[in-house]
gemmi code that builds the backbone of each chain (N, CA, C; Angstrom):
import gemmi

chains = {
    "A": [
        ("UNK", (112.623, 73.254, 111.959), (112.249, 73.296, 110.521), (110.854, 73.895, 110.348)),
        ("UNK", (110.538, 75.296, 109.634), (109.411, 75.611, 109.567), (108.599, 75.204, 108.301)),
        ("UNK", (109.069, 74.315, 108.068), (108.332, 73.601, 106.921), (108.804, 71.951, 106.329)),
        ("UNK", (107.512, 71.320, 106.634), (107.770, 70.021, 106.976), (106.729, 69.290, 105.286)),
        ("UNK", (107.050, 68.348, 104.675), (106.325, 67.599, 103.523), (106.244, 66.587, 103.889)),
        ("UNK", (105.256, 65.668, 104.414), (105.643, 64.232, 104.665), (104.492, 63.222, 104.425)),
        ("UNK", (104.317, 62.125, 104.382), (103.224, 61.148, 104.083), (102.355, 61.038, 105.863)),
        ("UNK", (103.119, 60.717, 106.873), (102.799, 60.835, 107.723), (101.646, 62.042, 108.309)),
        ("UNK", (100.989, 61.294, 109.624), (99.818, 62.299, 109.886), (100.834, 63.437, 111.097)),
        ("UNK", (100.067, 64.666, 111.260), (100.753, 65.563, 112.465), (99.335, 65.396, 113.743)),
        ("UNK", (100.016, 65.683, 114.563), (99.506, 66.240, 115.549), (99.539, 68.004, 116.284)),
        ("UNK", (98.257, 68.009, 115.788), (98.344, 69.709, 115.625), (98.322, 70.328, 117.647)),
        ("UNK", (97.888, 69.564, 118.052), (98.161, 70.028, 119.256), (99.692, 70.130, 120.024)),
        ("UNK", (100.587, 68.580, 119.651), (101.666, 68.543, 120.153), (102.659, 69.319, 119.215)),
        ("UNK", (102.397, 69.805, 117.583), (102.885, 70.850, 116.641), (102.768, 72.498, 117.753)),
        ("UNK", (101.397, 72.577, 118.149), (101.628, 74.408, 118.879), (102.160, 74.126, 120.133)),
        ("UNK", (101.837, 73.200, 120.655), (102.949, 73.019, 121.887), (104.346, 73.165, 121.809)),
        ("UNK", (105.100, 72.516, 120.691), (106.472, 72.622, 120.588), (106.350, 74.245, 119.859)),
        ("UNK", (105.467, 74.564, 119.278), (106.028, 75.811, 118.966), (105.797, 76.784, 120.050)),
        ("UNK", (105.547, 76.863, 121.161), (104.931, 77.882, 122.043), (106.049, 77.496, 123.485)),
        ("UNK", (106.396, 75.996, 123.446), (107.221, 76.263, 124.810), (107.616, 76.982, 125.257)),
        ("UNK", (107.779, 77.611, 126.050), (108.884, 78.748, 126.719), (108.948, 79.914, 125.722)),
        ("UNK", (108.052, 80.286, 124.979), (108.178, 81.346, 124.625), (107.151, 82.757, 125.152)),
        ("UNK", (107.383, 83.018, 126.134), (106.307, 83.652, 127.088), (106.292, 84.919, 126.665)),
        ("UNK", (106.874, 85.744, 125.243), (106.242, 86.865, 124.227), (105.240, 86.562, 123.411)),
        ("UNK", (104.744, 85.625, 123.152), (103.802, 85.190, 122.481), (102.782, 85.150, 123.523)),
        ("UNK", (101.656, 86.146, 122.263), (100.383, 86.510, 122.867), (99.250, 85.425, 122.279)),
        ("UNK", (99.739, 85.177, 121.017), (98.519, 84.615, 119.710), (98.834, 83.391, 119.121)),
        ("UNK", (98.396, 82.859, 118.943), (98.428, 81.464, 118.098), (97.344, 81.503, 117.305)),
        ("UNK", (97.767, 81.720, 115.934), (96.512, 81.070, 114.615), (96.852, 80.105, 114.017)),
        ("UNK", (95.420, 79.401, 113.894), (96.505, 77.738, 112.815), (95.278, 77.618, 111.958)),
        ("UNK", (95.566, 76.870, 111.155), (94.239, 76.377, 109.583), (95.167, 74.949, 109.982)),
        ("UNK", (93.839, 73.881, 109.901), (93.937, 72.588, 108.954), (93.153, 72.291, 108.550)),
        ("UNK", (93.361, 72.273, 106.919), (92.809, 71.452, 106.083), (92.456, 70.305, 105.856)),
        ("UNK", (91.101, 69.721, 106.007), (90.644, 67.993, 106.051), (90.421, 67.771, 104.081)),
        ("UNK", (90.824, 66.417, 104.113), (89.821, 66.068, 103.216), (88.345, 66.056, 103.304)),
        ("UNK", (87.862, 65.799, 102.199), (86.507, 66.588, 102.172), (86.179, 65.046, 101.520)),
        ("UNK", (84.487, 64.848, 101.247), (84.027, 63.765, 101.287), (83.312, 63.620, 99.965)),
        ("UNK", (83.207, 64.791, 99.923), (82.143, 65.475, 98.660), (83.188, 66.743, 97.673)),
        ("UNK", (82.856, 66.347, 96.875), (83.552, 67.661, 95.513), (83.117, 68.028, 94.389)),
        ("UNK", (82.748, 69.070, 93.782), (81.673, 69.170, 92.921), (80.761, 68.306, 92.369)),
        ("UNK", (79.787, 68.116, 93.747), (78.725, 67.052, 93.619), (78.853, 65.382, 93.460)),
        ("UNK", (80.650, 65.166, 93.676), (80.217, 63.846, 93.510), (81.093, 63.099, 95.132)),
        ("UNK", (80.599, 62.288, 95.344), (80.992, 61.683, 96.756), (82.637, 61.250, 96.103)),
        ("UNK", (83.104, 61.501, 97.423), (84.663, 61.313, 96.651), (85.194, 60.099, 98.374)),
        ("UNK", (86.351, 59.091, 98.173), (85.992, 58.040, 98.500), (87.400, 58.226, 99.133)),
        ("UNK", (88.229, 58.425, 98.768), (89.915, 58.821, 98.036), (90.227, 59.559, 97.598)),
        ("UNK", (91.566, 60.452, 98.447), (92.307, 60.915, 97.748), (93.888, 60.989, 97.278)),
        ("UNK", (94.721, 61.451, 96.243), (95.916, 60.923, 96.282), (96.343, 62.616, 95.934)),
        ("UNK", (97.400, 62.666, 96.710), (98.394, 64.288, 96.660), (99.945, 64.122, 95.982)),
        ("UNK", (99.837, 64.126, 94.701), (101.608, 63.896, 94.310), (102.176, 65.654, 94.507)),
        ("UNK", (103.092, 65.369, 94.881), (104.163, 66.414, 94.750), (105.462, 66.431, 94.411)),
        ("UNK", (106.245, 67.722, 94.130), (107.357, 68.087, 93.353), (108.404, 67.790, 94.475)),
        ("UNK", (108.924, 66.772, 94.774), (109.709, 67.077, 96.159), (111.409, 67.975, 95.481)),
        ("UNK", (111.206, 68.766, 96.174), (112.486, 69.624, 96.698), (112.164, 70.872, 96.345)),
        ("UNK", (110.964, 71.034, 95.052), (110.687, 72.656, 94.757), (109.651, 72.653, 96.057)),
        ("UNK", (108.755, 71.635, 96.413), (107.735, 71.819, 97.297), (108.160, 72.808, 98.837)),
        ("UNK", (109.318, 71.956, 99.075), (109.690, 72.231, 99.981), (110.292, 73.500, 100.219)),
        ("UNK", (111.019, 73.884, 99.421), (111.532, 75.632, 98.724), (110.421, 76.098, 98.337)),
        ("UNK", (109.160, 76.073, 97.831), (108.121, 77.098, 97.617), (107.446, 77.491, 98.906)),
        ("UNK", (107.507, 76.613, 99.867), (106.907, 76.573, 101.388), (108.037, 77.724, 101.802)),
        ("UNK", (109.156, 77.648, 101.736), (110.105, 78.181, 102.636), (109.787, 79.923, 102.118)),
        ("UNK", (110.206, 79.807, 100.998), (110.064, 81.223, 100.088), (108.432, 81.688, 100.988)),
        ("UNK", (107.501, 80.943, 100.883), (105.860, 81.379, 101.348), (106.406, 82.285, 102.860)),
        ("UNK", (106.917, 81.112, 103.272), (107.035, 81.731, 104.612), (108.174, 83.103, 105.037)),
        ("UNK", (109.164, 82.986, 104.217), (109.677, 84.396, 104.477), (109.111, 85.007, 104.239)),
        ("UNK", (108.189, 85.263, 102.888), (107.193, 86.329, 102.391), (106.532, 86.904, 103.518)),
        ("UNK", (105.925, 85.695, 104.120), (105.019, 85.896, 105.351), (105.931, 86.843, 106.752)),
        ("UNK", (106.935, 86.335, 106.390), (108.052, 87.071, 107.689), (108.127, 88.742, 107.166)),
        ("UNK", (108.302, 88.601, 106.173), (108.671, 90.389, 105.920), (107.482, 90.895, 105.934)),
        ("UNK", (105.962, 90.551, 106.297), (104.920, 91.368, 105.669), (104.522, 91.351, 107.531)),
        ("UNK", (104.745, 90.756, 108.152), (103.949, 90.931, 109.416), (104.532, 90.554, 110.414)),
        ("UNK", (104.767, 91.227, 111.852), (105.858, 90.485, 112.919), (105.132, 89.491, 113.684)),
        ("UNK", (106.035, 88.254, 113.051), (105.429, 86.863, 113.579), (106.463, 86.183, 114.736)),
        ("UNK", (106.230, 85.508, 115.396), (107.176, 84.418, 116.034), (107.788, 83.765, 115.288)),
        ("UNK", (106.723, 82.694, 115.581), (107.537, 81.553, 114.375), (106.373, 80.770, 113.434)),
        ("UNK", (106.389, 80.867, 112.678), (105.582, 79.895, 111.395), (105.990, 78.339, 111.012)),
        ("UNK", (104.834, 77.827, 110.953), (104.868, 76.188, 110.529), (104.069, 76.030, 109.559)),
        ("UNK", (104.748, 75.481, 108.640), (103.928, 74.506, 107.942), (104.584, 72.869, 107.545)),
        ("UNK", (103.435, 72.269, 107.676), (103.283, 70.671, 107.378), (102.328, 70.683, 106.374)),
        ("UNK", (103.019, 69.861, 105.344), (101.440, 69.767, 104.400), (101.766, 68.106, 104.257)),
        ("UNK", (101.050, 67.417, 104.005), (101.271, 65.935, 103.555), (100.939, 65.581, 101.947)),
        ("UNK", (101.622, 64.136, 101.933), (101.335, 63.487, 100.628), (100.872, 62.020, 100.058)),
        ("UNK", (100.755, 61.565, 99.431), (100.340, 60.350, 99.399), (98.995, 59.745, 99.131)),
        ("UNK", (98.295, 58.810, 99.784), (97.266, 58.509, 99.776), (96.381, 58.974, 101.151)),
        ("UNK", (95.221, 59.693, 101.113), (94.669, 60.048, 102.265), (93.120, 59.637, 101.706)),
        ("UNK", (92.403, 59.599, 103.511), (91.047, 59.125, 103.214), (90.206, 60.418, 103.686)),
        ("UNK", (88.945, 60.471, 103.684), (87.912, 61.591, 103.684), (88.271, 61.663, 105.661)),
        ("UNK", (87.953, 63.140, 105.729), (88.614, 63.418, 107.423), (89.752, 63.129, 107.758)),
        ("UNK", (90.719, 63.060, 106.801), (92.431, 63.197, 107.430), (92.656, 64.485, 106.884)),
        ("UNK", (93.798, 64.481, 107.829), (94.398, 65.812, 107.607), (95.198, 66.388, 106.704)),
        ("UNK", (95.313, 67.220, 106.017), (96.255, 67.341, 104.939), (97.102, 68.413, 105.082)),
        ("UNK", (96.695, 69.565, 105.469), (98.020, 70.790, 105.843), (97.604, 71.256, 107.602)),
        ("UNK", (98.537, 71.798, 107.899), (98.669, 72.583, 108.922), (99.637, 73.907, 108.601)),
        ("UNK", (99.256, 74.940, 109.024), (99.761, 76.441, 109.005), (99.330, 76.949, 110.863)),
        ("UNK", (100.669, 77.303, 111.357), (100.978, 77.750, 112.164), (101.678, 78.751, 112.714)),
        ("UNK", (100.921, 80.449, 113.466), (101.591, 81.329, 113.343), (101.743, 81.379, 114.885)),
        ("UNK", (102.379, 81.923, 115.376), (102.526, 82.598, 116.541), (103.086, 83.948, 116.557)),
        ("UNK", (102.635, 84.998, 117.376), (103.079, 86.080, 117.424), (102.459, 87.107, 119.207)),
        ("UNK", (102.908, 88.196, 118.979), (102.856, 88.989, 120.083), (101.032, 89.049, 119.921)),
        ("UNK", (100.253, 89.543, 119.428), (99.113, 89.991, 118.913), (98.251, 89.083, 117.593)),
        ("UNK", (97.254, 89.212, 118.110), (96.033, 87.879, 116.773), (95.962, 88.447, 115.354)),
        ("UNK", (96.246, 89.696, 115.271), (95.933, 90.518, 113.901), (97.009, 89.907, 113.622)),
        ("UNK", (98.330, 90.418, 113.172), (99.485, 89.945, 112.545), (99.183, 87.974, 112.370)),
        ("UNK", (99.272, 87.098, 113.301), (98.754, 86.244, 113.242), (97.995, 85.601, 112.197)),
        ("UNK", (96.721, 85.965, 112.468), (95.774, 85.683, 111.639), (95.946, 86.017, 110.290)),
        ("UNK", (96.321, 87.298, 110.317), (96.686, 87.631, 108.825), (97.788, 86.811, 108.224)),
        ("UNK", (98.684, 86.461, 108.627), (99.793, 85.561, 108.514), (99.619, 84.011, 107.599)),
        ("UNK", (99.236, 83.989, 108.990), (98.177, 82.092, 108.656), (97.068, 82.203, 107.017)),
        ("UNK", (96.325, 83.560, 107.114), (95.738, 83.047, 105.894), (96.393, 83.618, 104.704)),
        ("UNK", (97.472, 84.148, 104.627), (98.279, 84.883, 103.521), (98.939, 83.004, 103.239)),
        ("UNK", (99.644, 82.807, 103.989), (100.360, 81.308, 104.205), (99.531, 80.622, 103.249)),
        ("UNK", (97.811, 80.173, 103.851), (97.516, 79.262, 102.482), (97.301, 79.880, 101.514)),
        ("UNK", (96.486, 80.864, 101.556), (96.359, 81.750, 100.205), (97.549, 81.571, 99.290)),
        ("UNK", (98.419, 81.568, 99.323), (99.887, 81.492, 98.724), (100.174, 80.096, 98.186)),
        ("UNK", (99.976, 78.740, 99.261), (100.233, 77.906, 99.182), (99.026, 76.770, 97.892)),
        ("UNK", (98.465, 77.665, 98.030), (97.327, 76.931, 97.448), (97.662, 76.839, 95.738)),
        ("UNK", (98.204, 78.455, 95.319), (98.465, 79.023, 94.507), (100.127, 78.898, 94.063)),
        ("UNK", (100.621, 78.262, 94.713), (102.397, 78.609, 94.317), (103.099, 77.158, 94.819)),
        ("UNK", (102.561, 76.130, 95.661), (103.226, 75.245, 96.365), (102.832, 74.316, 95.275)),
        ("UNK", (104.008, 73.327, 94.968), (103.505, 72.198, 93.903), (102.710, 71.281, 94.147)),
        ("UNK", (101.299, 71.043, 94.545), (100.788, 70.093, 95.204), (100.196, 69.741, 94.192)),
        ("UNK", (99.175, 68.180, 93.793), (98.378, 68.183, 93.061), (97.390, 66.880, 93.371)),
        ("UNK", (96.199, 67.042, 93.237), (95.180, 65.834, 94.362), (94.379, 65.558, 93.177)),
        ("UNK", (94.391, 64.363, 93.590), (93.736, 63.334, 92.631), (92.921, 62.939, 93.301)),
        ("UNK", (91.176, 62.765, 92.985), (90.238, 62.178, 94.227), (89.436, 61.113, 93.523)),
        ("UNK", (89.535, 60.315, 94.328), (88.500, 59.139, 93.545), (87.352, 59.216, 94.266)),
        ("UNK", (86.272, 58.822, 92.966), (84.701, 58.849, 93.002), (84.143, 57.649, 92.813)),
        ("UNK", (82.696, 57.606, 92.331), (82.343, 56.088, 91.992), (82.565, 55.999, 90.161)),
        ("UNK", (82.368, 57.661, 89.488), (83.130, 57.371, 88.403), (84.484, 56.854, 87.873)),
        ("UNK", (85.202, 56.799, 88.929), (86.758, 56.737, 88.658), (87.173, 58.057, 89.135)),
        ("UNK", (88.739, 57.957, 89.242), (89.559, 58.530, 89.820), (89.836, 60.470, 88.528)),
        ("UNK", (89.887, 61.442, 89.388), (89.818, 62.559, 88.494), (91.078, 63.615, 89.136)),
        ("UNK", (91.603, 64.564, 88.563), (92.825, 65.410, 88.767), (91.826, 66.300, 89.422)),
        ("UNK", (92.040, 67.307, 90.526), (90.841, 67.892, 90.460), (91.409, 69.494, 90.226)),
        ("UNK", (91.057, 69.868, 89.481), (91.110, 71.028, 88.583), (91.292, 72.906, 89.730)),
        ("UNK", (92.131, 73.088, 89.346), (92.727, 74.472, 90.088), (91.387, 75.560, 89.719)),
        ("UNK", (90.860, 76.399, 91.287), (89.946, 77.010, 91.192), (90.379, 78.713, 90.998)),
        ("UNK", (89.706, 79.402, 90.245), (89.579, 81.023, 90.117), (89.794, 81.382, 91.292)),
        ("UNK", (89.085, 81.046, 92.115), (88.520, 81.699, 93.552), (90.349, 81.808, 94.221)),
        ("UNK", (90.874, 80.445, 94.464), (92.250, 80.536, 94.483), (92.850, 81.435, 94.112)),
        ("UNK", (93.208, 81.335, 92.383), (93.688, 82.912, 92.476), (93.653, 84.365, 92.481)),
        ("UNK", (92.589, 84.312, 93.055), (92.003, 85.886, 93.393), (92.185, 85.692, 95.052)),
        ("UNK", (91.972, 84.553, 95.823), (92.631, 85.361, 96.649), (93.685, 85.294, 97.198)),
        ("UNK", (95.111, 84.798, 96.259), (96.336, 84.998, 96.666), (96.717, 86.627, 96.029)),
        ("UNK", (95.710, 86.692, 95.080), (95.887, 88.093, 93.925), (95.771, 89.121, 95.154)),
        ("UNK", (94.443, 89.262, 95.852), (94.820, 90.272, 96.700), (95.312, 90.581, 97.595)),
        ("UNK", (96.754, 89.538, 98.200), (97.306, 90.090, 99.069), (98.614, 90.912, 98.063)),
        ("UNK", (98.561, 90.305, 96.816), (99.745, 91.210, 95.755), (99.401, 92.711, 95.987)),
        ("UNK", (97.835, 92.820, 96.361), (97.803, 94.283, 95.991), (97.693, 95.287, 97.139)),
        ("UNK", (98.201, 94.417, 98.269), (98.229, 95.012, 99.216), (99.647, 95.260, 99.740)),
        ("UNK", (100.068, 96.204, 100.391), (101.748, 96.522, 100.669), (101.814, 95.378, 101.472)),
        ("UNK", (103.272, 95.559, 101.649), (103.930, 94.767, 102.480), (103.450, 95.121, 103.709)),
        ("UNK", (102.860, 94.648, 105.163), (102.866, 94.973, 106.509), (101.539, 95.290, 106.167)),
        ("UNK", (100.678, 95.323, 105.427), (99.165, 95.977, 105.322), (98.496, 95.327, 105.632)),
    ],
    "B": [
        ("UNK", (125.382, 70.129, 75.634), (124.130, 70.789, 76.675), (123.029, 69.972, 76.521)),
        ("UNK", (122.839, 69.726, 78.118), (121.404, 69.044, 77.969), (120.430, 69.010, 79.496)),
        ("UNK", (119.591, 69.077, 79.777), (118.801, 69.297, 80.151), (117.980, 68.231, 81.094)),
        ("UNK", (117.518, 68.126, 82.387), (116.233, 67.083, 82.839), (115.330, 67.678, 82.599)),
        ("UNK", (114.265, 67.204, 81.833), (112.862, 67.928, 82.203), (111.844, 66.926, 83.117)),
        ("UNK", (111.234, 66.816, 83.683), (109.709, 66.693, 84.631), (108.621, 66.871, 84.385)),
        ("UNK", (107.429, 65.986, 84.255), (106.504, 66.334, 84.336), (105.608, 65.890, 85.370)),
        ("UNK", (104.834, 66.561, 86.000), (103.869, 66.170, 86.755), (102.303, 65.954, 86.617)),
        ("UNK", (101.785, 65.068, 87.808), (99.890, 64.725, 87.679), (99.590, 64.509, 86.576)),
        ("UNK", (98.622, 65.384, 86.007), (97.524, 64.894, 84.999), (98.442, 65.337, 84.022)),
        ("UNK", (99.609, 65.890, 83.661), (100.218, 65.770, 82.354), (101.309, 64.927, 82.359)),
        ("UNK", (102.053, 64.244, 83.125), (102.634, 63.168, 83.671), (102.042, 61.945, 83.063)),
        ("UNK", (100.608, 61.794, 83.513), (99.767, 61.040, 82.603), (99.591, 60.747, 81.809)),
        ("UNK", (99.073, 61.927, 80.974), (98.917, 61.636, 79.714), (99.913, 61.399, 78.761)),
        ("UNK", (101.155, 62.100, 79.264), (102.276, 61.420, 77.950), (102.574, 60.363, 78.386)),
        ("UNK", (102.424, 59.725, 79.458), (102.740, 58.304, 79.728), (104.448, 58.779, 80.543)),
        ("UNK", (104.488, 59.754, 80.629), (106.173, 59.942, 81.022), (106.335, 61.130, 82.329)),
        ("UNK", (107.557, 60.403, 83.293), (107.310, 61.401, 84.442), (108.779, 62.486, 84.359)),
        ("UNK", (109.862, 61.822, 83.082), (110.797, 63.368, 82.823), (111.596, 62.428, 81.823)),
        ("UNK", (112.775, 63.262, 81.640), (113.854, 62.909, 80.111), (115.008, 63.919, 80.790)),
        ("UNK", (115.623, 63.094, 79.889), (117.225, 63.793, 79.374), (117.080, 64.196, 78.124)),
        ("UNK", (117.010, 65.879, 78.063), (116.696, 66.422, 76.733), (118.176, 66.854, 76.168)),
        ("UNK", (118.602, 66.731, 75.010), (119.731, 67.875, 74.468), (119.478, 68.916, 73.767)),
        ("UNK", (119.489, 69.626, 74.206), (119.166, 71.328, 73.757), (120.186, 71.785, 72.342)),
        ("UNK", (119.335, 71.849, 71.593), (120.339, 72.214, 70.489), (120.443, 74.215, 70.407)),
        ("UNK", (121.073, 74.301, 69.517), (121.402, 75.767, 69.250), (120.023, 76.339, 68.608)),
        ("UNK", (119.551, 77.756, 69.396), (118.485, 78.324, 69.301), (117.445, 77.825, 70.064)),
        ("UNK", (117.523, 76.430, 70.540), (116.352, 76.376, 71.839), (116.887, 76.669, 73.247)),
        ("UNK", (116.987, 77.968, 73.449), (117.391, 78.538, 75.075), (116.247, 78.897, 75.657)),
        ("UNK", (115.272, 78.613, 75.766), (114.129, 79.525, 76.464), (112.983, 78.459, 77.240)),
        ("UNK", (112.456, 78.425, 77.804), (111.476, 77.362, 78.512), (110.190, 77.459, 77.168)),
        ("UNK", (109.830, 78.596, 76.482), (108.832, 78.784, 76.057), (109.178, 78.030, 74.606)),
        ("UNK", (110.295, 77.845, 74.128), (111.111, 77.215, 72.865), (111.172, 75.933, 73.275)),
        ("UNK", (111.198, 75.230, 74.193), (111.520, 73.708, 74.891), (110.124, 73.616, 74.629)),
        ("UNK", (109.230, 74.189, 74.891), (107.515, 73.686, 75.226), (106.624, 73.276, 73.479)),
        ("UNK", (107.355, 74.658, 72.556), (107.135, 74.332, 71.773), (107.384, 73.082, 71.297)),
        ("UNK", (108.703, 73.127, 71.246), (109.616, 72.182, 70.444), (108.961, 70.694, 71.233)),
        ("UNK", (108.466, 70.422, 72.052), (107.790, 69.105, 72.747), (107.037, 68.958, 71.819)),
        ("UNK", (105.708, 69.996, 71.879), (104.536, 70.064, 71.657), (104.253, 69.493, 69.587)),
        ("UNK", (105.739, 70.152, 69.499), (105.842, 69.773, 67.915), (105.920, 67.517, 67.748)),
        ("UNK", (106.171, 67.194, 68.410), (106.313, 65.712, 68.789), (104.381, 65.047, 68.436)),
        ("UNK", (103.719, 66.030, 68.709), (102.423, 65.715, 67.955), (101.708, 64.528, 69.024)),
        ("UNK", (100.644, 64.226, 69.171), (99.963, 63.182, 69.942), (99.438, 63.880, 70.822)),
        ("UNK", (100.143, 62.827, 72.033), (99.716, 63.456, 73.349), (100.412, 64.744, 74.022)),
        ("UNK", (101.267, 64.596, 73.234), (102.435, 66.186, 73.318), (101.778, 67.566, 73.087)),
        ("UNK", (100.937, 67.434, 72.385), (100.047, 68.471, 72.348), (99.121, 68.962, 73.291)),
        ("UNK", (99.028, 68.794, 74.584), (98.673, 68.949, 76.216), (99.816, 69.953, 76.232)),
        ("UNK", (100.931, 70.202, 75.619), (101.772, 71.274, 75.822), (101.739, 72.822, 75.226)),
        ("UNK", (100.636, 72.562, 74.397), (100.343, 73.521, 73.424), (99.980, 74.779, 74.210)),
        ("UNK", (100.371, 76.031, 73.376), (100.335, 77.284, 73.993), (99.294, 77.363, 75.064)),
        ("UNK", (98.312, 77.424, 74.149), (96.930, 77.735, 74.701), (96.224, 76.675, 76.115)),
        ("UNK", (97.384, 75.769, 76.211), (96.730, 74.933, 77.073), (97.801, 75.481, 78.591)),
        ("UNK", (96.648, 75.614, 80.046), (96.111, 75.880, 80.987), (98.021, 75.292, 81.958)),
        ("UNK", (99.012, 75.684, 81.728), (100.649, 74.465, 82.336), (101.726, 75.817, 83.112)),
        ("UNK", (101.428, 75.638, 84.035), (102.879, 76.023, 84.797), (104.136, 75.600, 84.415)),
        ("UNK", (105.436, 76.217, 84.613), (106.465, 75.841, 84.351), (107.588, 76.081, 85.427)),
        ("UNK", (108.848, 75.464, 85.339), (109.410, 76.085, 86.657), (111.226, 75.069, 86.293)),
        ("UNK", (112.087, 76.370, 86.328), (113.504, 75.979, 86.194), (113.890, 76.108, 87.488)),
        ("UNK", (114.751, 75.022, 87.527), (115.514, 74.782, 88.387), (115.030, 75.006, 89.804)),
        ("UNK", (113.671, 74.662, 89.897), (112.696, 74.369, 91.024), (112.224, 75.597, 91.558)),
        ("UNK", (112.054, 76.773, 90.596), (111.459, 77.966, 90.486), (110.513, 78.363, 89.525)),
        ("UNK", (109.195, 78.752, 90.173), (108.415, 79.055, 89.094), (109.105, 80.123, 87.544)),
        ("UNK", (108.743, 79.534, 86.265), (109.503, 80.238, 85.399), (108.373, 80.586, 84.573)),
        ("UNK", (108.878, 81.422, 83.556), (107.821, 82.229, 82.181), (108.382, 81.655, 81.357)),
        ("UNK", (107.874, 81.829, 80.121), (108.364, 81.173, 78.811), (109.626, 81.725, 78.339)),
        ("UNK", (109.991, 82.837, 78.813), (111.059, 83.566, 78.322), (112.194, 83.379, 79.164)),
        ("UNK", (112.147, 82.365, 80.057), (113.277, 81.818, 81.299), (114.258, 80.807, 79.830)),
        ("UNK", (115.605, 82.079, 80.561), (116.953, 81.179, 79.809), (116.705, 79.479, 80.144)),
        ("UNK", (117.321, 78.715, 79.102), (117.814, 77.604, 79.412), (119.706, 77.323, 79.597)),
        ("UNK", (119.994, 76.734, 80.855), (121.242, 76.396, 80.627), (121.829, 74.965, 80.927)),
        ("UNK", (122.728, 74.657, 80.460), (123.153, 73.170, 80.703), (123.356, 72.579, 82.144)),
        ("UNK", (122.436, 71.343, 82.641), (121.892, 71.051, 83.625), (120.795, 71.688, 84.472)),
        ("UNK", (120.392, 72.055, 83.288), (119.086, 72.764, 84.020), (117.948, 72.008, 84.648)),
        ("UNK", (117.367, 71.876, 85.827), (115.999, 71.182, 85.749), (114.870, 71.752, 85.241)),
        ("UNK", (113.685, 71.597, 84.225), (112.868, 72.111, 83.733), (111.374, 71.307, 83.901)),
        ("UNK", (110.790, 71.992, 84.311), (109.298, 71.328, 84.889), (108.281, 71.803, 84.731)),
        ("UNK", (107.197, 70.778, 83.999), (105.989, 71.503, 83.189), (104.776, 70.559, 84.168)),
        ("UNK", (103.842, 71.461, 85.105), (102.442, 71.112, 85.190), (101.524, 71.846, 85.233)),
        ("UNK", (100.837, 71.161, 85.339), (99.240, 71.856, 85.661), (98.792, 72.823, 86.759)),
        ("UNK", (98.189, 74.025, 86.683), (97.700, 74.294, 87.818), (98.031, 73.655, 88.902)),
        ("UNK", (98.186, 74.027, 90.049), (98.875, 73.545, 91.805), (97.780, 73.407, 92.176)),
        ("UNK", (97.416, 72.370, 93.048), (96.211, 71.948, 93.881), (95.950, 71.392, 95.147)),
        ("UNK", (97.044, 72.263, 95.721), (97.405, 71.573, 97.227), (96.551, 72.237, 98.076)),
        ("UNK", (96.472, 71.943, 99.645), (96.171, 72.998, 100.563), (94.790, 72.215, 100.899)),
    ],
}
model = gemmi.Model(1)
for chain_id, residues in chains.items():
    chain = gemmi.Chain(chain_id)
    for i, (resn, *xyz) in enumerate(residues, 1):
        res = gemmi.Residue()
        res.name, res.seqid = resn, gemmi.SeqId(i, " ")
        for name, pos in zip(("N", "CA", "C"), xyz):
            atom = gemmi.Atom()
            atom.name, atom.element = name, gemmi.Element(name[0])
            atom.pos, atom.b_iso = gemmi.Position(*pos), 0.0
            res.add_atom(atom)
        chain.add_residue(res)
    model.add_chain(chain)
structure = gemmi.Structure()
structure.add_model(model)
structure.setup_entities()
């Protein structure tokens, strides 16, 4: 399954292990995980909570990742993102590429969140010492899922 | 004909409601005609209003306002995505 939603934590080491066994064409491994963060526009954040859309979530991941398949020759791609209640330094996504070469790779992995950030139904709620806040979808986000639109396919 | 709609997070919230069984009458076929037609409900329904910042998505696909409606459709209105 190259795309996993779950409350549970991963283990990103025993995640590239199962993806790399015995596959001795694979040159590259790129991965991103995302921690919670402790701090968010200036205010200490204590808690956080991730609701999601379950079943589009899981179909917007899948769709991400073919995208990702037709634009660059990959092995195999993972993603895990989690949900629920998480504390500051847990983990929240993993993106995992493997391929012959690090360019395709790399490019892969960050097209993956770029995309995901922007298109996957996620939504995080972080509590502060003010109380608990939605935390608000950034520009920066979509500019840079915008420019892989403007780049061809394989570019 | 009728319809589930969904809402999620911070607009989930505020109407106090997380979806419905809508019946779609004649002339509301469109996601962008459903949003209105909420938004006309007045209160907190008004978080649905044009101008306000809401993704939408049929049948667990991102949609535009101009996405047909059809009977058993799922229809889902939130906020900006904030995962990752």
């Amino acid at each position: 399954m190259p795309v996993r939603v779950q409350r549970e934590d991963f283990d990103v080491g025993a995640e590239i292990g199962a993806l790399t066994r015995g596959a001795t064409d694979v040159g590259a491994v790129a991965s991103f995980v995302g921690l919670v963060r402790d701090t968010n526009d200036g205010s200490g954040v204590s808690e956080m909570t991730l609701e999601h859309y379950p079943g589009m979530t899981e179909r917007a991941l899948e769709e991400i990742v073919a995208q990702a398949r037709g634009r660059w020759r990959v092995a195999d791609l993972l993603v895990i993102h989690r949900y629920g209640r998480l504390l500051p330094g847990e983990r929240i996504v993993l993106v995992v590429v493997t391929g012959a070469h690090r360019g395709e790779a790399f490019a892969a992995c960050e097209f993956v969140m770029d995309y995901l950030k922007t298109r996957a139904p996620f939504w995080k709620k972080e509590t502060t010492a003010a109380g608990s806040r939605w935390v608000e979808a950034r520009e920066a986000d979509d500019e840079a899922a915008a420019r892989w639109d403007a780049q061809r396919p394989g570019g | 004909m009728s319809i589930r709609i969904l809402y999620f997070a911070g607009l989930r919230e505020r109407l106090g409601a997380a979806g419905e069984d809508f019946a779609l009458s004649p002339g509301l076929d469109t996601v962008g005609a459903l949003r209105r037609r909420l938004c006309e409900r007045g209160g907190a329904w008004e978080a649905l209003a044009e101008g306000r910042s809401l993704r939408m998505a049929v049948n667990q696909r991102m949609a535009d306002a101009g996405a047909a409606l059809r009977d058993g459709d799922e229809v889902a209105f939130f906020p900006p995505v904030t995962g990752g």
